[in-house]
N, CA, C and O atoms as a GROMACS GRO file, in nm:
protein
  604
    1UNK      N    1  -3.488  13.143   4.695
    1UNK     CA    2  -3.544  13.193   4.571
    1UNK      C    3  -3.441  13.167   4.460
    1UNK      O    4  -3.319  13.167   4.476
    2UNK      N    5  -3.512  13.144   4.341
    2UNK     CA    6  -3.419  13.046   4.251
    2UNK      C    7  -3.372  13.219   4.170
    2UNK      O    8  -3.398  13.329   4.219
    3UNK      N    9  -3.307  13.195   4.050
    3UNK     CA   10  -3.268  13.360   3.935
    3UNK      C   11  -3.345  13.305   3.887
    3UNK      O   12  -3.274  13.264   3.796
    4UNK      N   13  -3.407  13.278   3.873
    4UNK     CA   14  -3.595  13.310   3.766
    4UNK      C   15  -3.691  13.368   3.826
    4UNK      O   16  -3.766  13.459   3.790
    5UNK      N   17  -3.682  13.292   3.948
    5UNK     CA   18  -3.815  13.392   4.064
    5UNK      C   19  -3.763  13.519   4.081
    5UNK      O   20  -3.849  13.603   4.056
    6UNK      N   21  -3.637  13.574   4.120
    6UNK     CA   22  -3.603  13.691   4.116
    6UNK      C   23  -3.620  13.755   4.040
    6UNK      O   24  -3.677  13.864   4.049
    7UNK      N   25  -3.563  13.690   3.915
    7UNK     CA   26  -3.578  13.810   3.790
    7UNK      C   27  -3.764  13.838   3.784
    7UNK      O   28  -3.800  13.945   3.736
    8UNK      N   29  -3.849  13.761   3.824
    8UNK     CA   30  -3.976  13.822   3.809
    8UNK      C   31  -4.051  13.890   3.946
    8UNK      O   32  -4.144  13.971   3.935
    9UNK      N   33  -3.992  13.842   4.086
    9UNK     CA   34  -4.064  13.911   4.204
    9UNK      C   35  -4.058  14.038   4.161
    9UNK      O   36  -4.162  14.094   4.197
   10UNK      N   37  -3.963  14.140   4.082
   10UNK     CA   38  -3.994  14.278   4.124
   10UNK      C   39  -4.126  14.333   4.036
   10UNK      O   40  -4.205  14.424   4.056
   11UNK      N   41  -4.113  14.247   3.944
   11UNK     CA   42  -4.228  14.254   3.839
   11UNK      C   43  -4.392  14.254   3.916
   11UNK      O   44  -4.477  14.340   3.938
   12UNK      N   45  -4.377  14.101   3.940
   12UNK     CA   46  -4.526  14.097   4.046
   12UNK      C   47  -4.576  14.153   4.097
   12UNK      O   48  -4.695  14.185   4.085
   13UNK      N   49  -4.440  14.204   4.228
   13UNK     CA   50  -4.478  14.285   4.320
   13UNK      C   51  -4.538  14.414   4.289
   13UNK      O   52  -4.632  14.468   4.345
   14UNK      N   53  -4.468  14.455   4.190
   14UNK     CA   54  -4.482  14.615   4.181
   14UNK      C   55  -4.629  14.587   4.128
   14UNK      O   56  -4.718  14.598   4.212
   15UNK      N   57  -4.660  14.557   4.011
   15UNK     CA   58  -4.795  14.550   3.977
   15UNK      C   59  -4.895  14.492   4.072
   15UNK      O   60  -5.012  14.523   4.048
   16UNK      N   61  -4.877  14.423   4.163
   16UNK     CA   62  -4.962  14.423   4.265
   16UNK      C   63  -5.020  14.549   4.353
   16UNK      O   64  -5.126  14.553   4.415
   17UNK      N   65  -4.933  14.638   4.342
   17UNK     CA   66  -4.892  14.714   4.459
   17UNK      C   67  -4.995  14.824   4.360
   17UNK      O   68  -5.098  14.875   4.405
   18UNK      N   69  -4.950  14.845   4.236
   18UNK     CA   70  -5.022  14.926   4.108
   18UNK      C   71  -5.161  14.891   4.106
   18UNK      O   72  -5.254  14.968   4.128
   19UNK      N   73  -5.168  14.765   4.076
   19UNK     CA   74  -5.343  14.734   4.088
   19UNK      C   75  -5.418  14.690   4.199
   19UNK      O   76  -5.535  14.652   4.187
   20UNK      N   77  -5.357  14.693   4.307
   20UNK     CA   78  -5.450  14.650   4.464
   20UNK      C   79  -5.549  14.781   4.480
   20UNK      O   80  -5.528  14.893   4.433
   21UNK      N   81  -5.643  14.748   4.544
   21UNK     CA   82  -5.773  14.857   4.591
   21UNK      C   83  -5.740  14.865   4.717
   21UNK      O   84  -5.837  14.894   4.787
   22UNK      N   85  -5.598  14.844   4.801
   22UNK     CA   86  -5.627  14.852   4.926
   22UNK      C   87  -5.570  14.981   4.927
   22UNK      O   88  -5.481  15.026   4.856
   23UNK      N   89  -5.634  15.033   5.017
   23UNK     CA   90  -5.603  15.230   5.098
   23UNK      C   91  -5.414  15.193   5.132
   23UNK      O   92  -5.350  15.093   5.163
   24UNK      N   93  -5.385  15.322   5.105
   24UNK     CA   94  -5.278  15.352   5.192
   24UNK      C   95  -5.235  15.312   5.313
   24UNK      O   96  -5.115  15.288   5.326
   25UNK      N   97  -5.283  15.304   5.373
   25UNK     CA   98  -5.267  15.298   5.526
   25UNK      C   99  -5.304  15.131   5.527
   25UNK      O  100  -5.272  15.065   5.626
   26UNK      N  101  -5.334  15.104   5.477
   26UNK     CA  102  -5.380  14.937   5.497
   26UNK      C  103  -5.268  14.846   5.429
   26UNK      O  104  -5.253  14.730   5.467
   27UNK      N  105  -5.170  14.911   5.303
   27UNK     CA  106  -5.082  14.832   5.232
   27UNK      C  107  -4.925  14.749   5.365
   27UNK      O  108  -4.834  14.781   5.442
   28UNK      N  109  -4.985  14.653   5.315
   28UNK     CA  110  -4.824  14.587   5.371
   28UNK      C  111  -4.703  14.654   5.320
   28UNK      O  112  -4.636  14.711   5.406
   29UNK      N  113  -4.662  14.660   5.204
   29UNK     CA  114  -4.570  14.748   5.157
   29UNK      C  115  -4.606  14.806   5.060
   29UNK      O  116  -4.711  14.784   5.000
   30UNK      N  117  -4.506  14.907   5.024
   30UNK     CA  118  -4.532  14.993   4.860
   30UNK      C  119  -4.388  14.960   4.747
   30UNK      O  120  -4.313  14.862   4.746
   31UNK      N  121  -4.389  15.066   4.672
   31UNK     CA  122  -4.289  14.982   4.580
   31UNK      C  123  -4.123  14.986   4.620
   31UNK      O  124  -4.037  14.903   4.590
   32UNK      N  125  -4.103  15.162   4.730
   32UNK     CA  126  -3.984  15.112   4.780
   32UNK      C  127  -3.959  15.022   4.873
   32UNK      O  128  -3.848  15.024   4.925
   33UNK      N  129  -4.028  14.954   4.902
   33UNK     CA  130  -4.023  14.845   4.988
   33UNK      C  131  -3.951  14.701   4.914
   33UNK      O  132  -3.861  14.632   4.964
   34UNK      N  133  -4.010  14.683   4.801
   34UNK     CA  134  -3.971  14.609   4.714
   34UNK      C  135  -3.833  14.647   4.707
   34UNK      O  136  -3.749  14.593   4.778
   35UNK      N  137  -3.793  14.783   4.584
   35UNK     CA  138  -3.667  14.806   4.587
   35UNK      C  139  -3.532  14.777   4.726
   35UNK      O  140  -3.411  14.755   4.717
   36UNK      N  141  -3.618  14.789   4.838
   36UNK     CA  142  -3.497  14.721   4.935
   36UNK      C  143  -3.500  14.607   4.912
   36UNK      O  144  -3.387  14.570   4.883
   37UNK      N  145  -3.578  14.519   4.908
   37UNK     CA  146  -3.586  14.413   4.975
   37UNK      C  147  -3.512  14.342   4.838
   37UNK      O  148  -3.490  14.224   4.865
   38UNK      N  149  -3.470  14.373   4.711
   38UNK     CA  150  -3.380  14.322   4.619
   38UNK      C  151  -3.265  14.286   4.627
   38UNK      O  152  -3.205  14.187   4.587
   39UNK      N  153  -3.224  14.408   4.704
   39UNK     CA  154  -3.086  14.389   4.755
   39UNK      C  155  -3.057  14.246   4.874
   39UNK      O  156  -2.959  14.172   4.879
   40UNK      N  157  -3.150  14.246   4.938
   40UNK     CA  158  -3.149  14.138   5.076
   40UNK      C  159  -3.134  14.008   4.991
   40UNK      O  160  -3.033  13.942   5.016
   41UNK      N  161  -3.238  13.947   4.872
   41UNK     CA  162  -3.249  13.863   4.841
   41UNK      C  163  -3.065  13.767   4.760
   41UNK      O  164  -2.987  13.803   4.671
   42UNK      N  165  -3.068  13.664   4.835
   42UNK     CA  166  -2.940  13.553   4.795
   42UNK      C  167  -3.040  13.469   4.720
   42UNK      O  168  -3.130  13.411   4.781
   43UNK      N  169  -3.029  13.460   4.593
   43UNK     CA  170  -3.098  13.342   4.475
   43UNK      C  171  -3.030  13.220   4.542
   43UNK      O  172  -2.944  13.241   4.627
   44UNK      N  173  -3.070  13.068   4.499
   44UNK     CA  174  -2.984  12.999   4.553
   44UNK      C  175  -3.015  12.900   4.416
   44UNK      O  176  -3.120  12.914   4.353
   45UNK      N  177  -2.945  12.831   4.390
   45UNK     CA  178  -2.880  12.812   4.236
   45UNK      C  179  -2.925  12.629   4.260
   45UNK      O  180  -2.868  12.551   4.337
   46UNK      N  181  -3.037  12.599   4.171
   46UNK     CA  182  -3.013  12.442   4.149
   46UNK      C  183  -2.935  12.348   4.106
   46UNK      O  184  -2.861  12.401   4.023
   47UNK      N  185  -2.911  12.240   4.116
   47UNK     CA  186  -2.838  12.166   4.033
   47UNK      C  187  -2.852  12.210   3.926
   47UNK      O  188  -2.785  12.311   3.901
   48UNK      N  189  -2.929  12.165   3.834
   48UNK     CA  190  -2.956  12.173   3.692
   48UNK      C  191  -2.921  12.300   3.648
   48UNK      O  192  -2.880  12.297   3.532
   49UNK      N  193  -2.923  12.424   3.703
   49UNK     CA  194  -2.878  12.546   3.666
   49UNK      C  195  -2.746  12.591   3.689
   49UNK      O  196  -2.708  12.706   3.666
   50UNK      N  197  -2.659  12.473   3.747
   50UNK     CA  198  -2.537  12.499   3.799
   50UNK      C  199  -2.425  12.562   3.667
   50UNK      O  200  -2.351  12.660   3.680
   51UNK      N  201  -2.437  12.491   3.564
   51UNK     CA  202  -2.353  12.503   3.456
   51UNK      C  203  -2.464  12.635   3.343
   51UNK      O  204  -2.439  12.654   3.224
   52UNK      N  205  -2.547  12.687   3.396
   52UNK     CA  206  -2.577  12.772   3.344
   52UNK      C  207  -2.548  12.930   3.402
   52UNK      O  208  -2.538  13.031   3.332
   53UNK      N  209  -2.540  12.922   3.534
   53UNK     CA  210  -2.495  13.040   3.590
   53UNK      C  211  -2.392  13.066   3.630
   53UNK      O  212  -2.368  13.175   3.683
   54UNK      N  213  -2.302  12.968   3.614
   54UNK     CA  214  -2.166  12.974   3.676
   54UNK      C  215  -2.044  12.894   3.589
   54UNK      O  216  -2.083  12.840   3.485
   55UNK      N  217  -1.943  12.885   3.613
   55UNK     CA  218  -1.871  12.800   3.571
   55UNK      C  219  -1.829  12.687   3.624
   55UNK      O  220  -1.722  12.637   3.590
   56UNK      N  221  -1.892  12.645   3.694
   56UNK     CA  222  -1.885  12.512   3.805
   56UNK      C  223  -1.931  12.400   3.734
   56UNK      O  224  -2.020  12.439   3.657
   57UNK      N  225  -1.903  12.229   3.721
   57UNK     CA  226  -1.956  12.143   3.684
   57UNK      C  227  -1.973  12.036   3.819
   57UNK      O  228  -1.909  12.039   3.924
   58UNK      N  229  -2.066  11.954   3.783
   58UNK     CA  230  -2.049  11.834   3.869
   58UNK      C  231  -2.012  11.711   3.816
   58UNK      O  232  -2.002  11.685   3.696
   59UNK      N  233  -1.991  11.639   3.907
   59UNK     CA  234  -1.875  11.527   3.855
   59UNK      C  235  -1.990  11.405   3.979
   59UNK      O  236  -2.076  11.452   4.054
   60UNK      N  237  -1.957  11.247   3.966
   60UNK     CA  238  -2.004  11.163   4.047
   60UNK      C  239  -1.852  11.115   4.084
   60UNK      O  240  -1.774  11.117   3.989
   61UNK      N  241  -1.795  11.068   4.224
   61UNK     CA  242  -1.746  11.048   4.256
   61UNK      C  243  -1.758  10.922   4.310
   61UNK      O  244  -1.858  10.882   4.371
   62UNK      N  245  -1.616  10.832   4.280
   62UNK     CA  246  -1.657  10.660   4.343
   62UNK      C  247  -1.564  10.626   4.438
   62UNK      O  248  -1.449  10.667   4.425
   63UNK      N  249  -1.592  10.564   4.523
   63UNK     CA  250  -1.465  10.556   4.668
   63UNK      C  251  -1.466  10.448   4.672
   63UNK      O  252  -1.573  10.391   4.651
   64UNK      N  253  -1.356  10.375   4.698
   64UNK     CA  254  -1.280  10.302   4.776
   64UNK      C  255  -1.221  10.303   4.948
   64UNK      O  256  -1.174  10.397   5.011
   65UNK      N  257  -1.244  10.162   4.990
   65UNK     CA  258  -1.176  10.181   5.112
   65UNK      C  259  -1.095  10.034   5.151
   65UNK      O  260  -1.173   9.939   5.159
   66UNK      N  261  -0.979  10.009   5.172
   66UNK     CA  262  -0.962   9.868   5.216
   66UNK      C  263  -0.949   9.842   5.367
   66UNK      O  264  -0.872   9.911   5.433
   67UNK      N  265  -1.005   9.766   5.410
   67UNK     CA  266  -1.005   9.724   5.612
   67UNK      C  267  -0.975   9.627   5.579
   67UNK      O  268  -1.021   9.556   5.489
   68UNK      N  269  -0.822   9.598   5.709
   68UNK     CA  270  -0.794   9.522   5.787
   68UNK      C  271  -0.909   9.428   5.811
   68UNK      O  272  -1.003   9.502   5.841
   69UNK      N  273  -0.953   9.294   5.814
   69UNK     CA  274  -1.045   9.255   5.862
   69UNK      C  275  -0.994   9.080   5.824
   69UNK      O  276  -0.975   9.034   5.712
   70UNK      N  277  -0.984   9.022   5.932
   70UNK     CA  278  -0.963   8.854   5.990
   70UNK      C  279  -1.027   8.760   6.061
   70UNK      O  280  -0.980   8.663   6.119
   71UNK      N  281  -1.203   8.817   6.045
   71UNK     CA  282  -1.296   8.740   6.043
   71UNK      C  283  -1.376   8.668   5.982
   71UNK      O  284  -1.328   8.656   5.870
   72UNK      N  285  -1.457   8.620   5.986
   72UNK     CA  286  -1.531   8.539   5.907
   72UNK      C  287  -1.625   8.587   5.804
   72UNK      O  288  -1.682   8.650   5.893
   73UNK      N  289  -1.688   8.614   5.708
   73UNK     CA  290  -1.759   8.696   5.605
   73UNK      C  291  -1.900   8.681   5.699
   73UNK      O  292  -1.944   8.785   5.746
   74UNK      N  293  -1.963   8.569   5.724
   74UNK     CA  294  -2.093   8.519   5.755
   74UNK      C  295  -2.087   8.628   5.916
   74UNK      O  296  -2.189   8.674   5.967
   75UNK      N  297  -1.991   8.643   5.953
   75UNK     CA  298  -1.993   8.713   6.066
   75UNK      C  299  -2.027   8.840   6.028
   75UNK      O  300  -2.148   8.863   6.032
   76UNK      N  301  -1.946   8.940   5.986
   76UNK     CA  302  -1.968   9.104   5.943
   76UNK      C  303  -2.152   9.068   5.878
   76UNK      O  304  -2.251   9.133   5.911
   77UNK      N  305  -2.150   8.961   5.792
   77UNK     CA  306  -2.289   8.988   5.699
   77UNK      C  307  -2.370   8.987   5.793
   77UNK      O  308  -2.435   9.092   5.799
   78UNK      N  309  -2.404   8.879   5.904
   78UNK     CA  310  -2.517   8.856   5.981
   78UNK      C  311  -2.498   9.024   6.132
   78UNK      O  312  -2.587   9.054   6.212
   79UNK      N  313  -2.395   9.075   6.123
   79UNK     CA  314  -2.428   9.210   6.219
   79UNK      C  315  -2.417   9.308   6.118
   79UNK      O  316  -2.424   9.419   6.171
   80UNK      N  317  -2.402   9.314   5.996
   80UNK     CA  318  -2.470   9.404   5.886
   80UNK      C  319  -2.606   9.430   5.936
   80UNK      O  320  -2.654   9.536   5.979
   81UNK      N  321  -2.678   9.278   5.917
   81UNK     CA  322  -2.814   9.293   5.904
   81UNK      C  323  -2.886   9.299   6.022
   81UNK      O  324  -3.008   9.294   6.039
   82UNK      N  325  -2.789   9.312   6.105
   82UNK     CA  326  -2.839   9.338   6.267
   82UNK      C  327  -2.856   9.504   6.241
   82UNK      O  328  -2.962   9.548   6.286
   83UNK      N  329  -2.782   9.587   6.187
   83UNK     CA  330  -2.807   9.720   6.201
   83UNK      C  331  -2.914   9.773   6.051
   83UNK      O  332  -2.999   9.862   6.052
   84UNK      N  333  -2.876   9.685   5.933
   84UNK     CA  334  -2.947   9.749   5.812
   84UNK      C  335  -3.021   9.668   5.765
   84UNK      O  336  -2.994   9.548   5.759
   85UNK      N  337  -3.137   9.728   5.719
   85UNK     CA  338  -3.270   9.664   5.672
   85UNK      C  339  -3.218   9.532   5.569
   85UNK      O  340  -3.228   9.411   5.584
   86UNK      N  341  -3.153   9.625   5.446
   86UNK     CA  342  -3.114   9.584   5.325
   86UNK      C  343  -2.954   9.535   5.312
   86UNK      O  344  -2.865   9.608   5.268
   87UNK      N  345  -2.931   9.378   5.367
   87UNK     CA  346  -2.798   9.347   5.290
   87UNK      C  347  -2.807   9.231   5.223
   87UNK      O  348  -2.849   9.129   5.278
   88UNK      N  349  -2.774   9.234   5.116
   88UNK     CA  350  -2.814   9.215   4.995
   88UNK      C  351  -2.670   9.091   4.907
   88UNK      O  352  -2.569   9.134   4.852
   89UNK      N  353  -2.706   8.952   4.920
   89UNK     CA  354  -2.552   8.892   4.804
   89UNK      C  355  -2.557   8.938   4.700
   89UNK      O  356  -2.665   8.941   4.641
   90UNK      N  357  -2.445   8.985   4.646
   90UNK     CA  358  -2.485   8.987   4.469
   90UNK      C  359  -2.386   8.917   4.419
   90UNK      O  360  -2.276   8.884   4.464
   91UNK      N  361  -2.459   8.892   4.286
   91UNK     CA  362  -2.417   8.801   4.183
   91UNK      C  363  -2.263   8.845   4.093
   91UNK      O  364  -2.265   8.892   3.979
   92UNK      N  365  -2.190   8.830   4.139
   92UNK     CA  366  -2.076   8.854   4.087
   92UNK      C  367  -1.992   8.744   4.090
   92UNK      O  368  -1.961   8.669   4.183
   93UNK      N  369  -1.946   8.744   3.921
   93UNK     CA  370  -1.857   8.570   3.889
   93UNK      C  371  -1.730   8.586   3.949
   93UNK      O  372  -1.672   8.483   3.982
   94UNK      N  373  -1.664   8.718   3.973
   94UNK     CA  374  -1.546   8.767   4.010
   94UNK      C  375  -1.528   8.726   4.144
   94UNK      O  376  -1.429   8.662   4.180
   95UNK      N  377  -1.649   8.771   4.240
   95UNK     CA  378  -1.665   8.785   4.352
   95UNK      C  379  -1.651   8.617   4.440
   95UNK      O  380  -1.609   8.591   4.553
   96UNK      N  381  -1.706   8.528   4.330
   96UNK     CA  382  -1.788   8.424   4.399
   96UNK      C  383  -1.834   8.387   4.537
   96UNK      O  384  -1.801   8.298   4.615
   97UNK      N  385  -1.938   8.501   4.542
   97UNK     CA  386  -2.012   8.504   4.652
   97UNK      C  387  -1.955   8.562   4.779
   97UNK      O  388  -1.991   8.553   4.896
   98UNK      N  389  -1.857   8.624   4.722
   98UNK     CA  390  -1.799   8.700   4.874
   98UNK      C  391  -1.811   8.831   4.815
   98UNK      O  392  -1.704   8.879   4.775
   99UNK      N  393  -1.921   8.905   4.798
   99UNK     CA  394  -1.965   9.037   4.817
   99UNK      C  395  -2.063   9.052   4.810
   99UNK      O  396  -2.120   8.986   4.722
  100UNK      N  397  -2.150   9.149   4.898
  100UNK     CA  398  -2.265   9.188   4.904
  100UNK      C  399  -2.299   9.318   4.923
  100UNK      O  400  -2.231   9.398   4.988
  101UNK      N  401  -2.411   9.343   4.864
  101UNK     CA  402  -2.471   9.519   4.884
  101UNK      C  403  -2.549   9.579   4.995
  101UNK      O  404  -2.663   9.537   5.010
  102UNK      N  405  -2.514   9.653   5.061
  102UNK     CA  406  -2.563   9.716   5.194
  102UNK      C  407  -2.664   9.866   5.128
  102UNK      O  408  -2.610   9.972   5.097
  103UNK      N  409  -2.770   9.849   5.123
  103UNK     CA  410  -2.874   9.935   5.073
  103UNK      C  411  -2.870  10.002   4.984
  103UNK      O  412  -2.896  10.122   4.974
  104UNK      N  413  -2.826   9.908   4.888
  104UNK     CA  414  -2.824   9.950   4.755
  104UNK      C  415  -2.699  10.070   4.724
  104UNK      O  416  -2.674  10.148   4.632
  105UNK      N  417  -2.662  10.050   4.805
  105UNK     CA  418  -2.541  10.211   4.804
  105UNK      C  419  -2.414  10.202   4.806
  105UNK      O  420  -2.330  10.286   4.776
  106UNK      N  421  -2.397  10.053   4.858
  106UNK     CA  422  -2.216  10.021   4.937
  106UNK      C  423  -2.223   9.875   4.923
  106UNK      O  424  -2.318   9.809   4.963
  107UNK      N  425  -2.108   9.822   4.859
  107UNK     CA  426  -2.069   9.702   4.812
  107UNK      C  427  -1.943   9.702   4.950
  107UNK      O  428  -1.878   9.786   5.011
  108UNK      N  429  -1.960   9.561   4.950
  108UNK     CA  430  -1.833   9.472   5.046
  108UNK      C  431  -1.771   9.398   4.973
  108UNK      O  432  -1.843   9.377   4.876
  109UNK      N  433  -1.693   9.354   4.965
  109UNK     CA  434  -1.618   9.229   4.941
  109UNK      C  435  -1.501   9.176   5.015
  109UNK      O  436  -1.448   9.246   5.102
  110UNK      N  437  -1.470   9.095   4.995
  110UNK     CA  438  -1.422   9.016   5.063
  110UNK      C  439  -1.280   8.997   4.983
  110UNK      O  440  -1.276   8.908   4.898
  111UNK      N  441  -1.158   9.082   5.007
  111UNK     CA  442  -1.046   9.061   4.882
  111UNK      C  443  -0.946   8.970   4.920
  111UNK      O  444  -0.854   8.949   4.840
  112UNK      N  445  -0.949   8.896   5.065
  112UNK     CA  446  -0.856   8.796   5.073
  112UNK      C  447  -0.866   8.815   5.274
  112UNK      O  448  -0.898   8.905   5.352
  113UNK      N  449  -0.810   8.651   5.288
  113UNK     CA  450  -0.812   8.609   5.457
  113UNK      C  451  -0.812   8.734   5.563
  113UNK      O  452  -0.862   8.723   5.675
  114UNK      N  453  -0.757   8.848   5.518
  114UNK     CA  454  -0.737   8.953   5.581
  114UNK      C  455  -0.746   9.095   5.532
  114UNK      O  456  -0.669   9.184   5.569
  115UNK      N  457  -0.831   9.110   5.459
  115UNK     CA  458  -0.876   9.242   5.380
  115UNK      C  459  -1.033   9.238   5.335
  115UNK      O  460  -1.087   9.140   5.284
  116UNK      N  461  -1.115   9.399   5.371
  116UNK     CA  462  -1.235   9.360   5.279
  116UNK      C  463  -1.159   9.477   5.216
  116UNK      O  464  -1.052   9.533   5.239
  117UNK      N  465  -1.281   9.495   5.103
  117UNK     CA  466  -1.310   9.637   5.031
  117UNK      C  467  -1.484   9.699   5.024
  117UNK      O  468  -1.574   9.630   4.975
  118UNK      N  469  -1.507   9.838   5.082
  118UNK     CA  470  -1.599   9.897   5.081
  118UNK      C  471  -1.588  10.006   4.905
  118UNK      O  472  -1.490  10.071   4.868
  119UNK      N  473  -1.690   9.993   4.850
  119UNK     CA  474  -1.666  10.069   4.752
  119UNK      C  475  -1.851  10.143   4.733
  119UNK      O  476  -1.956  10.093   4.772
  120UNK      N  477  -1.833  10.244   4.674
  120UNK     CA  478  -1.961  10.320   4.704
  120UNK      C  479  -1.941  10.449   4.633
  120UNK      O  480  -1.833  10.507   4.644
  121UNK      N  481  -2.034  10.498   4.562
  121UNK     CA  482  -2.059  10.650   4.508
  121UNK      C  483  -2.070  10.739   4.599
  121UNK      O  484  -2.129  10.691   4.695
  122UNK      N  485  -2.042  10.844   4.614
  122UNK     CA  486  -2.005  10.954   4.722
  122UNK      C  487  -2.152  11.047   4.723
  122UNK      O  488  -2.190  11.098   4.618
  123UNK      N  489  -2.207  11.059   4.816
  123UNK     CA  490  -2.309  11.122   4.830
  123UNK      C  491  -2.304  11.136   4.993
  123UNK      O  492  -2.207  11.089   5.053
  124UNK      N  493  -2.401  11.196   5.058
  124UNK     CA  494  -2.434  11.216   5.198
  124UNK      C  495  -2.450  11.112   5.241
  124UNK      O  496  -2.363  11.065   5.313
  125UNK      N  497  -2.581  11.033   5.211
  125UNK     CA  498  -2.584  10.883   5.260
  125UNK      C  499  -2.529  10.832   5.240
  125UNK      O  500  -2.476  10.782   5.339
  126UNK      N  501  -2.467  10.773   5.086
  126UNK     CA  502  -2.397  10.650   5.107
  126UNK      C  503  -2.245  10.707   5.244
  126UNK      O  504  -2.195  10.655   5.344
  127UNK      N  505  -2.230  10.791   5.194
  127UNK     CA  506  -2.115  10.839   5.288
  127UNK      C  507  -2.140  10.823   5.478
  127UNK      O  508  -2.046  10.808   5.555
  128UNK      N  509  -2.256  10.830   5.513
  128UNK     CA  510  -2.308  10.791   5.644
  128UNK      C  511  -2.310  10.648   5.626
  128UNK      O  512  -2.243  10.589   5.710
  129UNK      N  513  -2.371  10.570   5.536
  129UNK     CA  514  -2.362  10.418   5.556
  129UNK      C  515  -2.206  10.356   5.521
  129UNK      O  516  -2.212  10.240   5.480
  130UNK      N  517  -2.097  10.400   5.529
  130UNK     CA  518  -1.961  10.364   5.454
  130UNK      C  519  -1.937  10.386   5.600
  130UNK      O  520  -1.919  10.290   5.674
  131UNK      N  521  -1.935  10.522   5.649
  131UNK     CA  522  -1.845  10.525   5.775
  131UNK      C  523  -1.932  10.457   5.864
  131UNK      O  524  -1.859  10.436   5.960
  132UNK      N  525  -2.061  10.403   5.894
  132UNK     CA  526  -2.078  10.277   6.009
  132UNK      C  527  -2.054  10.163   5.975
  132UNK      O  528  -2.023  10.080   6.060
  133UNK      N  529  -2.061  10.127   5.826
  133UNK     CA  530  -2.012  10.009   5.802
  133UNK      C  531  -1.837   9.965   5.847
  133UNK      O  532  -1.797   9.856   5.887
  134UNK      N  533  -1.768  10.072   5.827
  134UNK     CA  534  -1.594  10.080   5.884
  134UNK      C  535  -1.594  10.046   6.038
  134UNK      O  536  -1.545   9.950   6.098
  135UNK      N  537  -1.671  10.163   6.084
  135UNK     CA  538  -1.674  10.155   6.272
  135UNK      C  539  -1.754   9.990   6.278
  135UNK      O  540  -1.683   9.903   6.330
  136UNK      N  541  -1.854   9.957   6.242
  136UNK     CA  542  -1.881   9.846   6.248
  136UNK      C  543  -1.768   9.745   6.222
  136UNK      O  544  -1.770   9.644   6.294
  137UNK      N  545  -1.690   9.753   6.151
  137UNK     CA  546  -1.556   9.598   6.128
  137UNK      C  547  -1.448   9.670   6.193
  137UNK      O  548  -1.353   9.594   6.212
  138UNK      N  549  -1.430   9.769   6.227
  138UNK     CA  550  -1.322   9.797   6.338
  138UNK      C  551  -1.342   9.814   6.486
  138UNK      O  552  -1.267   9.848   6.577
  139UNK      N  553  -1.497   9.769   6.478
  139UNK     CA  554  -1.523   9.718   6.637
  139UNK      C  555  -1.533   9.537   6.618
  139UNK      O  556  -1.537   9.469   6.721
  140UNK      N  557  -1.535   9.499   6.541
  140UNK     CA  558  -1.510   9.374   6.515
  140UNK      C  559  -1.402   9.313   6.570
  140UNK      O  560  -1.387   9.231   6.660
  141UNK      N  561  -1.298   9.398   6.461
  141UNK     CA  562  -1.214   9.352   6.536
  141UNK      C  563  -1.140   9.358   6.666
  141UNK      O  564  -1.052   9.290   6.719
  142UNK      N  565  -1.193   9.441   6.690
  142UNK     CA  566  -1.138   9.445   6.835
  142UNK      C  567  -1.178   9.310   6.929
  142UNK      O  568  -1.101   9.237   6.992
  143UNK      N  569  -1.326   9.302   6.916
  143UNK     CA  570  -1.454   9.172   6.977
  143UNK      C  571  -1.389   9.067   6.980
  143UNK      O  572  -1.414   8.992   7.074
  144UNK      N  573  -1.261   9.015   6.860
  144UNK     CA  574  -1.266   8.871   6.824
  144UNK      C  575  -1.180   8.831   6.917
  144UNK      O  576  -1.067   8.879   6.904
  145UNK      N  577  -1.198   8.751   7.015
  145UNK     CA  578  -1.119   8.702   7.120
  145UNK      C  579  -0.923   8.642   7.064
  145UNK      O  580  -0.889   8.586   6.960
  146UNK      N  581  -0.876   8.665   7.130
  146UNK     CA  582  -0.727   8.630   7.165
  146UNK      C  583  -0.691   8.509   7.209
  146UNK      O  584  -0.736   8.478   7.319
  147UNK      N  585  -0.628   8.439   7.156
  147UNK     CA  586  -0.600   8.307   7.214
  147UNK      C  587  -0.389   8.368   7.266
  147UNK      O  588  -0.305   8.417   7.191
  148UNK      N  589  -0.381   8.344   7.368
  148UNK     CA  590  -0.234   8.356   7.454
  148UNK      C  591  -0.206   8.232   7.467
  148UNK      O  592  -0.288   8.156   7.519
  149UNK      N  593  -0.073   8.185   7.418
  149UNK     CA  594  -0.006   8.076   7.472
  149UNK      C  595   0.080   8.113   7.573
  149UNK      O  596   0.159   8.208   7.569
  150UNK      N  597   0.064   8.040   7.661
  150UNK     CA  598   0.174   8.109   7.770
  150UNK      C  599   0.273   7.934   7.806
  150UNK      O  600   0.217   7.826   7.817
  151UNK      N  601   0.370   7.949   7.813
  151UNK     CA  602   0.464   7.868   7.808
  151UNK      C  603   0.547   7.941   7.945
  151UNK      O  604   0.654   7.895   7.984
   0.00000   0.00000   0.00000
């Protein structure tokens, strides 16, 4: 229940309770019933009302991550799209063609022979698609076979 519905349930109620035709004995509750049940009630506060009832703000948050990574780009992209619907090249002159978007939420790139970068706005999901995209290139690397010279 939001502080608007509260501030009016006791209102409702009671006048319900004032103008119902039902008998005594038939009422679900009466008005001290209400009066407890005020106390029980936790409002629970929307976004949009956050900076009106409190002193709290929200902020968007942007992450970074850099991995170890000494494979091939075409490799990570094509078992991207083994697990996600949406991976996506984008057009970036910076990039030239070594980054792409994983469902609209999480950018890759590619920052040199042995580094990507995951970058992404912080939310629940993107935050679930960031950490399989990581476990995904740090099981990578593990996969990529070893060449031993033995002399």
């Amino acid at each position: 229940m939001t502080h608007a519905t509260k501030a009016i349930y006791k209102l409702l109620l009671s006048d319900y309770v004032k103008v119902s035709k039902v008998s005594v004995e038939d009422m679900l509750y009466d008005e001290q019933d209400i009066l407890r049940s005020m106390d029980k009630i936790e409002p629970e506060m929307a976004l949009d009302d956050l900076h009106v009832f409190s002193q709290l703000s929200t902020t968007n948050i942007s992450q970074r991550i850099t991995i170890a990574y000494t494979g091939a780009l075409g490799v990570l992209k094509h078992r991207l799209k083994q697990i996600f619907e949406s991976v996506e090249s984008l057009p970036d002159e910076e990039s030239e063609g070594r980054a792409f978007g994983v469902h609209e939420r999480l950018t890759v790139k590619y920052e040199s022979e042995k580094h990507i970068s995951l970058h992404w706005r912080s939310d629940p999901i993107s935050d679930m698609v960031s950490d399989s995209v990581v476990a995904l290139v740090l099981n990578i690397g593990r996969e990529i076979p070893k060449v031993v010279v033995e002399s």
